[in-house]
PDB file with SEQRES, HELIX, SHEET and CRYST1 records, atoms N, CA, C and O in Angstrom:
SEQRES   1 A   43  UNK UNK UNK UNK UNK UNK UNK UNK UNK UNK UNK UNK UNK          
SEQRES   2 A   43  UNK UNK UNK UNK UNK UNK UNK UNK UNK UNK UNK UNK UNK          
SEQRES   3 A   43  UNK UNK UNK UNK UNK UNK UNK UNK UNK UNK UNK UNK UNK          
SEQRES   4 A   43  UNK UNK UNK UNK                                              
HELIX    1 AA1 UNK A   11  UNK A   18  1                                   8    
HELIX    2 AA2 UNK A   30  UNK A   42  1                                  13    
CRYST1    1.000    1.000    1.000  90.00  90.00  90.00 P 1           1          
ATOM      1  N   UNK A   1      21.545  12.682  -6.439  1.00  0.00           N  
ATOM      2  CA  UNK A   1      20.541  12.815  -5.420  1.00  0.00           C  
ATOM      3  C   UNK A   1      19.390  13.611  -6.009  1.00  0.00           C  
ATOM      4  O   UNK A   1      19.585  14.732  -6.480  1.00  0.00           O  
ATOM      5  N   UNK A   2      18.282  13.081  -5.989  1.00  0.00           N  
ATOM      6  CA  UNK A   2      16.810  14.149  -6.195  1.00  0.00           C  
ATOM      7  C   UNK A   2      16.306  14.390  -4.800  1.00  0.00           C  
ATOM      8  O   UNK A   2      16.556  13.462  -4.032  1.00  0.00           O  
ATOM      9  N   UNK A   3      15.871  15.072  -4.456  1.00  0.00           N  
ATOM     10  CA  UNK A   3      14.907  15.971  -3.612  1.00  0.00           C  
ATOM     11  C   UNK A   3      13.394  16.421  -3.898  1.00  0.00           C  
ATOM     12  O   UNK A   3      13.137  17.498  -4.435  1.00  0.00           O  
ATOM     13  N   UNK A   4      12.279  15.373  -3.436  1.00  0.00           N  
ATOM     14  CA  UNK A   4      11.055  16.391  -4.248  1.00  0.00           C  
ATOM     15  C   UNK A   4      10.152  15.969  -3.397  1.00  0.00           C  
ATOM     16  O   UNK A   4      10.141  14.908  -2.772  1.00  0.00           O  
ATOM     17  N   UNK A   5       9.098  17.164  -3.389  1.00  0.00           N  
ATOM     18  CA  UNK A   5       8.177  17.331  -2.387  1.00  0.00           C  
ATOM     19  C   UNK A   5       6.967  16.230  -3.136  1.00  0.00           C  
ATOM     20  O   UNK A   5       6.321  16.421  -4.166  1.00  0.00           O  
ATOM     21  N   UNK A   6       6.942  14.862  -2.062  1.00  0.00           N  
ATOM     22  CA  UNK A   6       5.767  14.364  -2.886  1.00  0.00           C  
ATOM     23  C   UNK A   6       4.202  14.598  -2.027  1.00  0.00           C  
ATOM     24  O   UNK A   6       4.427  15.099  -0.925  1.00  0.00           O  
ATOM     25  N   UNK A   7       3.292  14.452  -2.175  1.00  0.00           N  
ATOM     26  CA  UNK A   7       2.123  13.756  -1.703  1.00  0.00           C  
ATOM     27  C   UNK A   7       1.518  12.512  -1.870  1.00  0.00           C  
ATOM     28  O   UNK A   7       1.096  12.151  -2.969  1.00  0.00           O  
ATOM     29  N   UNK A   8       1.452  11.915  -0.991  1.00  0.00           N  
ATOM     30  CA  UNK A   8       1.471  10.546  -1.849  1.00  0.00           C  
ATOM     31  C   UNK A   8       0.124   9.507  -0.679  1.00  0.00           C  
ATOM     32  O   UNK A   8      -0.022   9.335   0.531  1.00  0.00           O  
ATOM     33  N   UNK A   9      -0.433   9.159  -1.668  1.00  0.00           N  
ATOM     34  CA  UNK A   9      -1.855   8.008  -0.620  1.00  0.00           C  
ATOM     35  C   UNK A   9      -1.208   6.807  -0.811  1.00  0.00           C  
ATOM     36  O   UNK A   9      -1.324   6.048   0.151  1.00  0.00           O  
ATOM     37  N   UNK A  10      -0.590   6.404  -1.699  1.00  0.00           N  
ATOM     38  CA  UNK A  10      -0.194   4.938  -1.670  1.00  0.00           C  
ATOM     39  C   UNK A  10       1.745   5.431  -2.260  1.00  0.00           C  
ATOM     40  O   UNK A  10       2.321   5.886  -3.249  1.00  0.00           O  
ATOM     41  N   UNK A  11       1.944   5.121  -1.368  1.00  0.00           N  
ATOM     42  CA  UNK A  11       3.702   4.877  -1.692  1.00  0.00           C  
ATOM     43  C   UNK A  11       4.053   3.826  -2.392  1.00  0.00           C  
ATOM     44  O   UNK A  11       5.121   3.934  -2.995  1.00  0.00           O  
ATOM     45  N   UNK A  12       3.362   2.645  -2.515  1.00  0.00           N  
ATOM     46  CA  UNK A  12       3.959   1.819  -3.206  1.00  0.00           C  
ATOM     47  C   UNK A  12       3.750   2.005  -5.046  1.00  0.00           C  
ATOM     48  O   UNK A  12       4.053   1.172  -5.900  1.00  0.00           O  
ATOM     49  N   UNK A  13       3.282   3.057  -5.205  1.00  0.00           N  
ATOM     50  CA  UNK A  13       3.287   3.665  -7.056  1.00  0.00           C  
ATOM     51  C   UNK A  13       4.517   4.372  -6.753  1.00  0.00           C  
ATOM     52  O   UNK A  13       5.351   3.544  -7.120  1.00  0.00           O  
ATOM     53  N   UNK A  14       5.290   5.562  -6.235  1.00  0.00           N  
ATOM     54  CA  UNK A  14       6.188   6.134  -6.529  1.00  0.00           C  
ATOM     55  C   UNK A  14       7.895   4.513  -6.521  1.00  0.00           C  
ATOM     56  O   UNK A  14       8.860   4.295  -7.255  1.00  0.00           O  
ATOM     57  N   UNK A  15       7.389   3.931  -5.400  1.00  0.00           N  
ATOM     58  CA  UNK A  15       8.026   3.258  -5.132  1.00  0.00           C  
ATOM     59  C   UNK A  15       8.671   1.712  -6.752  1.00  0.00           C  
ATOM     60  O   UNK A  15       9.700   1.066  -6.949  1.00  0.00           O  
ATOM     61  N   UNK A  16       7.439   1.823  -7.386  1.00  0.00           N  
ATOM     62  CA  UNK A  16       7.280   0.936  -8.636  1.00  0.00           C  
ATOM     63  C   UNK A  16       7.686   1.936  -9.892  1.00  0.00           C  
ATOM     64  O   UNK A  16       7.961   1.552 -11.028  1.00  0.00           O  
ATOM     65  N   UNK A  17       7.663   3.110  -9.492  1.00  0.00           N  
ATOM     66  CA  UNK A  17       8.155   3.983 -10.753  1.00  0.00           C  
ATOM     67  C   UNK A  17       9.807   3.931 -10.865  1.00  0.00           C  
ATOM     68  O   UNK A  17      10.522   3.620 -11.817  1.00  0.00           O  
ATOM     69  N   UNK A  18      10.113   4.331  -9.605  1.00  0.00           N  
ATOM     70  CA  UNK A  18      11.937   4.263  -9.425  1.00  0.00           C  
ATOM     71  C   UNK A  18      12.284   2.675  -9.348  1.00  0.00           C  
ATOM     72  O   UNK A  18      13.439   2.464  -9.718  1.00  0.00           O  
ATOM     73  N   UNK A  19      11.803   1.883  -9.085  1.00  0.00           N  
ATOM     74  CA  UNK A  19      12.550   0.477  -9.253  1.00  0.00           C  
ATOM     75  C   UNK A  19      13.400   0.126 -10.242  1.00  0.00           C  
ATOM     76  O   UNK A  19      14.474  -0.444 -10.048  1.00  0.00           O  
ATOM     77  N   UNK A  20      12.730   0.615 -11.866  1.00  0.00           N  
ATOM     78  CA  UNK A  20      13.504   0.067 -12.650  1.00  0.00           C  
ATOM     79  C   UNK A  20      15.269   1.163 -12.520  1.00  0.00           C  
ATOM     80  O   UNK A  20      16.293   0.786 -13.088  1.00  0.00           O  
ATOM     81  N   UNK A  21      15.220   1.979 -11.986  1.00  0.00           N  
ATOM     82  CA  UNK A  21      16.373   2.946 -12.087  1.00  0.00           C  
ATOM     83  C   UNK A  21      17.234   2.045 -10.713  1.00  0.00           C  
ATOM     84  O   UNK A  21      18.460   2.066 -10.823  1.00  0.00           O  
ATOM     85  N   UNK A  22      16.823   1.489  -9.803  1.00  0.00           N  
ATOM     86  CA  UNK A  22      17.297   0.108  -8.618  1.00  0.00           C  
ATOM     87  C   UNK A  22      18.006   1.384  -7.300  1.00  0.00           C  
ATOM     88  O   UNK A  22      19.051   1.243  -6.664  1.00  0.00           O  
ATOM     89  N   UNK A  23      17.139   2.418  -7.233  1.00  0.00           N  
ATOM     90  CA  UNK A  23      17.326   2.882  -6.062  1.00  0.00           C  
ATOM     91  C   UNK A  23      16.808   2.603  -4.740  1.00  0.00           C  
ATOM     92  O   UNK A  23      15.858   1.842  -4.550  1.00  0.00           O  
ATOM     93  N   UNK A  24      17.401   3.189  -3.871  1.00  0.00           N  
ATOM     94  CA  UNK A  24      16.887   3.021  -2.825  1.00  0.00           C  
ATOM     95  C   UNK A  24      16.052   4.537  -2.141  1.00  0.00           C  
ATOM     96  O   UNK A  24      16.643   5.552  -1.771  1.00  0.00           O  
ATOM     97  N   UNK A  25      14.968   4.370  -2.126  1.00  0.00           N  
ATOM     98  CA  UNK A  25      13.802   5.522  -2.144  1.00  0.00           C  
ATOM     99  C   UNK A  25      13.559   5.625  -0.151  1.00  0.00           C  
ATOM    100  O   UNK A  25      13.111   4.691   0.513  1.00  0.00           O  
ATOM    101  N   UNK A  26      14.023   7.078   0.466  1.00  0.00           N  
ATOM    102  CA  UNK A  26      14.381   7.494   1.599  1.00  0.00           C  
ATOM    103  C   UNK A  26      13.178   8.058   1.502  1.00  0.00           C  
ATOM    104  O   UNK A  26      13.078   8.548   0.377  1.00  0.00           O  
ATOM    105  N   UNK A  27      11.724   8.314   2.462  1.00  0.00           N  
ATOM    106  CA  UNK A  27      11.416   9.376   3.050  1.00  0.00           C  
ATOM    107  C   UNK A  27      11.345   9.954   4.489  1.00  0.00           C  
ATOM    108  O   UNK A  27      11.179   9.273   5.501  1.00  0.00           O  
ATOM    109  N   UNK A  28      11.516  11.507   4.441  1.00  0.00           N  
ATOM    110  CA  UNK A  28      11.601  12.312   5.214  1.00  0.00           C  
ATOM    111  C   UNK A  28      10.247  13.275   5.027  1.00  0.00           C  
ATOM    112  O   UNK A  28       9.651  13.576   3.993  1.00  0.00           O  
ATOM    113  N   UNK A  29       9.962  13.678   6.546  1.00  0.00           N  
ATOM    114  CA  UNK A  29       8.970  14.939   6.757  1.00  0.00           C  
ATOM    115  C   UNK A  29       9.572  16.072   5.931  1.00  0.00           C  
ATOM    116  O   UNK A  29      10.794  16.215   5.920  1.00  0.00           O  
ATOM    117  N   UNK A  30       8.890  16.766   5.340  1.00  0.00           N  
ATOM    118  CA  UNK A  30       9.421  17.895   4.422  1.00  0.00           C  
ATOM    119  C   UNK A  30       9.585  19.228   5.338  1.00  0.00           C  
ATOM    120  O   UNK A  30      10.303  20.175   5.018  1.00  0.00           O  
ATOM    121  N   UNK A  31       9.170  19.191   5.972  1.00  0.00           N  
ATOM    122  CA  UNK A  31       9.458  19.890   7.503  1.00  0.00           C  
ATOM    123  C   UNK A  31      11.068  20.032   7.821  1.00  0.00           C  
ATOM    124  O   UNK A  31      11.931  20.907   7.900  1.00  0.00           O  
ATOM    125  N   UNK A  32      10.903  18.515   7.960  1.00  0.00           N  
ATOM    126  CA  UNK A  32      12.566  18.307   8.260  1.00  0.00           C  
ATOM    127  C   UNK A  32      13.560  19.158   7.484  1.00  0.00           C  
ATOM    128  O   UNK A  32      14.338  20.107   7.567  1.00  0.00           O  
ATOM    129  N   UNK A  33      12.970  18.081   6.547  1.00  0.00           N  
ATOM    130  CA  UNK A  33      14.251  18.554   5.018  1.00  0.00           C  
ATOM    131  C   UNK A  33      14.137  20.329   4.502  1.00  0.00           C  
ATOM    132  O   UNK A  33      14.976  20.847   3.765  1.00  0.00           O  
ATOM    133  N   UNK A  34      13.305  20.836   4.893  1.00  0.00           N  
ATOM    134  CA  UNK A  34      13.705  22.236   4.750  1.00  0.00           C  
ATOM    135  C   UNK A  34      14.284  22.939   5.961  1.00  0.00           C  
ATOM    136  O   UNK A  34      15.199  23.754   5.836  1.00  0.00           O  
ATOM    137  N   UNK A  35      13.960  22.748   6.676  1.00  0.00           N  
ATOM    138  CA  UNK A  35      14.696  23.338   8.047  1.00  0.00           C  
ATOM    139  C   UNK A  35      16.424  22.555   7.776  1.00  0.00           C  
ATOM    140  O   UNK A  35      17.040  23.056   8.716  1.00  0.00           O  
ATOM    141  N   UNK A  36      16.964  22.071   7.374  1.00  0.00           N  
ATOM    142  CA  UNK A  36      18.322  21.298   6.849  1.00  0.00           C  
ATOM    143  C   UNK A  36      18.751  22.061   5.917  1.00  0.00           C  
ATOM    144  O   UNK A  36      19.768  22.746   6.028  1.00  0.00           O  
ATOM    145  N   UNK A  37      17.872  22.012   4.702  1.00  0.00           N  
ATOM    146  CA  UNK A  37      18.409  23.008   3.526  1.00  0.00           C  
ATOM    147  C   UNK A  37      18.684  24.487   3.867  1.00  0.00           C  
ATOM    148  O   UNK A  37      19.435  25.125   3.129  1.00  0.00           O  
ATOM    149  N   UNK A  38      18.181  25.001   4.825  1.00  0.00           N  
ATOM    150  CA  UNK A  38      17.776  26.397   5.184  1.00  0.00           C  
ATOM    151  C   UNK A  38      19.010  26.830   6.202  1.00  0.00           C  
ATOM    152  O   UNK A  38      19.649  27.869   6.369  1.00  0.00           O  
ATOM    153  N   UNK A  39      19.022  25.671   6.728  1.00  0.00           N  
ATOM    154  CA  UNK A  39      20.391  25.780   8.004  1.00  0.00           C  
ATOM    155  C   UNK A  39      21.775  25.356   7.038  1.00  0.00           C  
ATOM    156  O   UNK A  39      22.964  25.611   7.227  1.00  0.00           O  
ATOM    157  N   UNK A  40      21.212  24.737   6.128  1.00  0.00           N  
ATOM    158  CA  UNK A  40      22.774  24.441   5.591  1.00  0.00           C  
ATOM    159  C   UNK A  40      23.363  26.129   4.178  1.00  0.00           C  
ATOM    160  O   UNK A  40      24.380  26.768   3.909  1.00  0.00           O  
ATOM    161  N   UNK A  41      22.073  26.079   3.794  1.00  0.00           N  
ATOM    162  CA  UNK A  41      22.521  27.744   2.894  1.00  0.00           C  
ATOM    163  C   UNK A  41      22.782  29.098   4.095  1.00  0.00           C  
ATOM    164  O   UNK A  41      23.428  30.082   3.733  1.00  0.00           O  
ATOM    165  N   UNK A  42      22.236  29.017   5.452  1.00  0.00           N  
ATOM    166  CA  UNK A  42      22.960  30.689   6.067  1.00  0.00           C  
ATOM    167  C   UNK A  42      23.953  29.877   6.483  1.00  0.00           C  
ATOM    168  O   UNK A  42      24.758  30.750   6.805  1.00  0.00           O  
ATOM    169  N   UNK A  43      24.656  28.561   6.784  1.00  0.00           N  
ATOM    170  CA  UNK A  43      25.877  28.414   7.398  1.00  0.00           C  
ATOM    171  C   UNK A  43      25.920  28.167   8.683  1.00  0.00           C  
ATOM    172  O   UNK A  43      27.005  28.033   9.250  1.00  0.00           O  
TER     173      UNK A  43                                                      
END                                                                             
Protein backbone atom coordinates (compact mmCIF):
# COMPACT_ATOMS: atom_id res chain seq x y z
CA UNK A 1 0.00 0.00 0.00
CA UNK A 2 1.39 3.72 -0.71
CA UNK A 3 -0.25 6.65 0.83
CA UNK A 4 0.69 10.16 -0.66
CA UNK A 5 -0.55 13.49 -0.51
CA UNK A 6 -1.05 14.43 -4.22
CA UNK A 7 -2.19 17.72 -5.93
CA UNK A 8 -3.20 17.05 -8.97
CA UNK A 9 -5.11 19.33 -12.17
CA UNK A 10 -5.34 16.45 -14.39
CA UNK A 11 -5.53 12.90 -12.78
CA UNK A 12 -5.26 11.20 -15.74
CA UNK A 13 -0.97 11.75 -15.66
CA UNK A 14 -0.70 10.18 -12.16
CA UNK A 15 -3.14 7.70 -13.38
CA UNK A 16 -0.70 6.79 -16.75
CA UNK A 17 2.34 6.74 -14.45
CA UNK A 18 1.02 3.70 -12.19
CA UNK A 19 -0.56 1.73 -15.08
CA UNK A 20 2.40 0.04 -16.08
CA UNK A 21 2.79 -1.34 -12.23
CA UNK A 22 -1.52 -2.56 -13.17
CA UNK A 23 -2.88 -1.02 -10.00
CA UNK A 24 -5.81 0.07 -9.07
CA UNK A 25 -5.38 3.95 -8.05
CA UNK A 26 -8.16 4.92 -4.97
CA UNK A 27 -8.68 8.60 -4.19
CA UNK A 28 -9.62 9.99 -0.94
CA UNK A 29 -9.96 13.67 0.64
CA UNK A 30 -6.73 13.93 2.62
CA UNK A 31 -8.87 15.27 5.28
CA UNK A 32 -10.31 12.01 5.51
CA UNK A 33 -7.29 9.94 5.43
CA UNK A 34 -5.66 11.79 8.23
CA UNK A 35 -8.37 11.97 10.62
CA UNK A 36 -8.19 7.68 10.07
CA UNK A 37 -4.48 7.60 10.52
CA UNK A 38 -4.75 9.79 13.64
CA UNK A 39 -7.72 7.76 15.12
CA UNK A 40 -6.09 4.62 14.25
CA UNK A 41 -2.36 5.57 16.10
CA UNK A 42 -4.25 6.93 19.78
CA UNK A 43 -6.47 3.69 19.51
Amino acid sequence: MLVAEVGETRPDILDTALEPFGTDLERYPADQVREAVEAAITG
